[in-house]
C-alpha positions as CSV (number, residue, x, y, z in Angstrom):
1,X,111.4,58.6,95.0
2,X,111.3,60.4,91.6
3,X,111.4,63.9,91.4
4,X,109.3,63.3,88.0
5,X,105.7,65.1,87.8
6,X,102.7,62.4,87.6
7,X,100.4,63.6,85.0
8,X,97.5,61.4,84.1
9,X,97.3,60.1,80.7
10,X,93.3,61.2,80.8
11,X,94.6,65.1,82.1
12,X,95.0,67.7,79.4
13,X,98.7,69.3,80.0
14,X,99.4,71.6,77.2
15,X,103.1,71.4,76.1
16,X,103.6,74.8,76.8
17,X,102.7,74.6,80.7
18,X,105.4,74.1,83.1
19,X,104.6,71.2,85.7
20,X,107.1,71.3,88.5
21,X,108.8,68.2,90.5
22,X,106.5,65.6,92.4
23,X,103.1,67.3,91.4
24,X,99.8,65.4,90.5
25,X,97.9,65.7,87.8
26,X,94.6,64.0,88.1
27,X,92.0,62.5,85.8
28,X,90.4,64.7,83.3
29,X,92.2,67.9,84.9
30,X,93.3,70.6,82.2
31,X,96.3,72.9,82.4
32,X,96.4,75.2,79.5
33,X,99.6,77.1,77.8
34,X,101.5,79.5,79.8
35,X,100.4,78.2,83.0
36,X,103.2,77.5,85.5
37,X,102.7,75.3,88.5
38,X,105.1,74.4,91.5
39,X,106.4,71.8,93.0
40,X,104.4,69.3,95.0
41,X,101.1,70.4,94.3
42,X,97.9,68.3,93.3
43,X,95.8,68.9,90.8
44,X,92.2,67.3,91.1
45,X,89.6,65.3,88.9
46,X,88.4,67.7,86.2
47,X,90.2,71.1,87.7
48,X,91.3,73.4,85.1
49,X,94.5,76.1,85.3
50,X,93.9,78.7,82.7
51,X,96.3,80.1,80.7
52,X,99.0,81.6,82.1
53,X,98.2,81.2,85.5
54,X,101.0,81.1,88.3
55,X,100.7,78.5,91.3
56,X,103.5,78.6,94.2
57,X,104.7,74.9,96.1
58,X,102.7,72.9,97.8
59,X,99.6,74.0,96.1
60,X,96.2,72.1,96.4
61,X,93.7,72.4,93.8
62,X,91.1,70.1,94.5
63,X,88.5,68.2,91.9
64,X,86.0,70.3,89.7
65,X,87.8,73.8,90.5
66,X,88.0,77.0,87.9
67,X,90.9,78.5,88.0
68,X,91.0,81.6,85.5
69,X,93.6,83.6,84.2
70,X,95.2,85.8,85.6
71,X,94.9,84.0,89.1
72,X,98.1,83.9,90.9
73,X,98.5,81.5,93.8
74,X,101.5,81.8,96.1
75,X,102.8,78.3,98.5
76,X,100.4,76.5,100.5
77,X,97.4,77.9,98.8
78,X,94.2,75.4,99.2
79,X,91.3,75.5,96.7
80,X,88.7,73.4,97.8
81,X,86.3,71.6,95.3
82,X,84.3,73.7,93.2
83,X,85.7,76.9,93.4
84,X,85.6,79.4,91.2
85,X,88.1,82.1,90.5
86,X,86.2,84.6,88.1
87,X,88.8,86.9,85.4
88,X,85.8,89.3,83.6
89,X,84.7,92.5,85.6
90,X,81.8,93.2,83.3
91,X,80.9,89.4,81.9
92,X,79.3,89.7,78.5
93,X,79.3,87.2,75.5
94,X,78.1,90.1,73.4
95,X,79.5,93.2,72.7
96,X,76.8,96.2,72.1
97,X,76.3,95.6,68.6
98,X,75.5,92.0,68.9
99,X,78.8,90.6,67.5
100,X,80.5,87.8,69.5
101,X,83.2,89.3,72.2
102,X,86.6,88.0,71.6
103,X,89.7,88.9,73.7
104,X,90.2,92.1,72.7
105,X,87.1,93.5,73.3
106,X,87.8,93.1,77.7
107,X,90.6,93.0,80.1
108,X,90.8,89.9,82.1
109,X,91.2,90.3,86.1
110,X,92.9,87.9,88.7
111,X,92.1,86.3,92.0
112,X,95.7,86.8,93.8
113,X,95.8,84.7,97.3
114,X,98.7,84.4,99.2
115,X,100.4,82.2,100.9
116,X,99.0,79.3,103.0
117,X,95.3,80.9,102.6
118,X,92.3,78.3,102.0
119,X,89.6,78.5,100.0
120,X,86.3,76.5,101.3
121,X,84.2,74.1,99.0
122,X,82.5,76.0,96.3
123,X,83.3,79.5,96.8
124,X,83.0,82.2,94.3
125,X,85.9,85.1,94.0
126,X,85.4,87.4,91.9
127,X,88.0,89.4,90.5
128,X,89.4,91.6,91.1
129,X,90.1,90.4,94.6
130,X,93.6,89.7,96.8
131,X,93.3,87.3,99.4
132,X,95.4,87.2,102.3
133,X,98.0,85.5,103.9
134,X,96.6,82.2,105.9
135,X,93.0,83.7,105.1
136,X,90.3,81.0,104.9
137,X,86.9,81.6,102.8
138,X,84.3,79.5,104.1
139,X,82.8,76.8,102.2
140,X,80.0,78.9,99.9
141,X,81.3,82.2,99.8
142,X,81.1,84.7,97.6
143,X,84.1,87.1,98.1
144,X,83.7,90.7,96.2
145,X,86.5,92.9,98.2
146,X,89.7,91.9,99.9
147,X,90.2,90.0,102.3
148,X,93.1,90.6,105.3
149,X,95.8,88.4,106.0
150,X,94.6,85.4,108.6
151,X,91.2,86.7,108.4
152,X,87.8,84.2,108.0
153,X,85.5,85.5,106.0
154,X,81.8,83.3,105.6
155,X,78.5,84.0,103.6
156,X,76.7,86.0,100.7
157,X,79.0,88.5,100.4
158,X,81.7,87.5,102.2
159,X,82.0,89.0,105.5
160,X,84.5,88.8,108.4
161,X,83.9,86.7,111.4
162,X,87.0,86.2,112.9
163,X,90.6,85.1,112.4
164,X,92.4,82.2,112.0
165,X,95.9,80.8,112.4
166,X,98.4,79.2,110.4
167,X,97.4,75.8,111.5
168,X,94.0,76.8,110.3
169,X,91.8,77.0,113.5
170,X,90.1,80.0,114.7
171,X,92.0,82.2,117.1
172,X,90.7,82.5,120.7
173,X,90.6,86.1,122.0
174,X,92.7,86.3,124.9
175,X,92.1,90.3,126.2
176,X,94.0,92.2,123.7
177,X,95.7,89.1,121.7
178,X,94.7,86.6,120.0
179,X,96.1,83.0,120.4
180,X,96.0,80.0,118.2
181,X,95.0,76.7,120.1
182,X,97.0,74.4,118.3
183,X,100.4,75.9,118.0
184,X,99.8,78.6,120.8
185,X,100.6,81.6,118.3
186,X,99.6,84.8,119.3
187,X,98.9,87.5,117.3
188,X,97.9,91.2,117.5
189,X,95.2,93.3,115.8
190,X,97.2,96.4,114.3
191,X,94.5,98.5,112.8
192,X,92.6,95.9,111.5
193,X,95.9,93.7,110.7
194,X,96.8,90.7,112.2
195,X,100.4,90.9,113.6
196,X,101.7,87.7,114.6
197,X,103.9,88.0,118.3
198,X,107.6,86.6,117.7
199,X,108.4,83.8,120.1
200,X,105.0,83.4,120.9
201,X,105.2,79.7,120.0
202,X,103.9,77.1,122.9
């Protein structure tokens, strides 16, 4: 097996982007200068990766999603279709005088997620927001504040409605702890933290 990147000839790779070993680039996808992405990821029908913007291993971006700088996406992140991850604070194409804005008239923002978390089928974050380890945003969300590390956040704004494992199904309250029915994880809630239980594995 090559360790060669497949990039398809209708994607838009700038040059200047760096494509690590065995990822996909799909049909129509653009990657723009500056942007660095890691090993073993895909990268869907008509996604784009703006400028600049860092994804980890394993990454999945999936068809149609907006990816803005300054986004930063550690391993294992999943972006569902659709998605958007917003850069402008206080969107305007005008500046108060009526002139066109260009980029120094604002400051972009990023979406940071880390590692493993998921991001459902068109669901909005708007910068700037940090997304937790192993978090999942349900499919439609719009996220506005942080979200903790294994938390599940759902609707319009996002609020919490649980928490979730790293084989991404909900944890099952168990008196004090919280246990994940596929691996048979259990975790502890520290102050609103999720603290996973060494050894705890079934």
């Amino acid at each position: 097996m090559t360790d060669a990147a497949v990039v398809e000839p209708s994607s838009d790779v700038s040059p200047e982007a760096s494509v690590g070993a065995r990822t996909r680039v799909w049909h129509l996808a653009q990657v723009r200068e500056g942007a660095r992405v890691g090993a073993d990821c895909i990268i869907g029908r008509g996604a784009y990766i703006g400028p600049g913007v860092e994804l980890g291993d394993a990454c999945k971006v999936q068809n149609y999603a907006l990816v803005y700088e300054p986004a930063r996406l550690a391993d294992g992140v999943f972006i569902g279709p659709a998605v958007v991850l917003t850069n402008d604070e206080f969107p305007r194409a005008v500046t108060p005088d009526g002139g066109l804005k260009t980029a120094e008239d604002w400051t972009p923002v990023g979406v940071s997620i880390d590692r493993g978390a998921s991001i459902g089928a068109r669901a909005v974050a708007v910068a700037p927001v940090t997304i937790g380890a192993w978090a999942l945003v349900a499919a439609g969300a719009v996220v506005t504040k942080d979200v903790p590390a294994h938390a599940i956040v759902v609707g319009v704004p996002a609020r919490q409605v649980g928490w979730v494992g790293r084989a991404g199904q909900p944890l099952v309250a168990e008196g004090d702890e919280w246990r994940c029915p596929v691996t048979g994880e259990r975790y502890r809630d520290s102050g609103g933290e999720l603290v996973r239980i060494e050894g705890s594995e079934a």
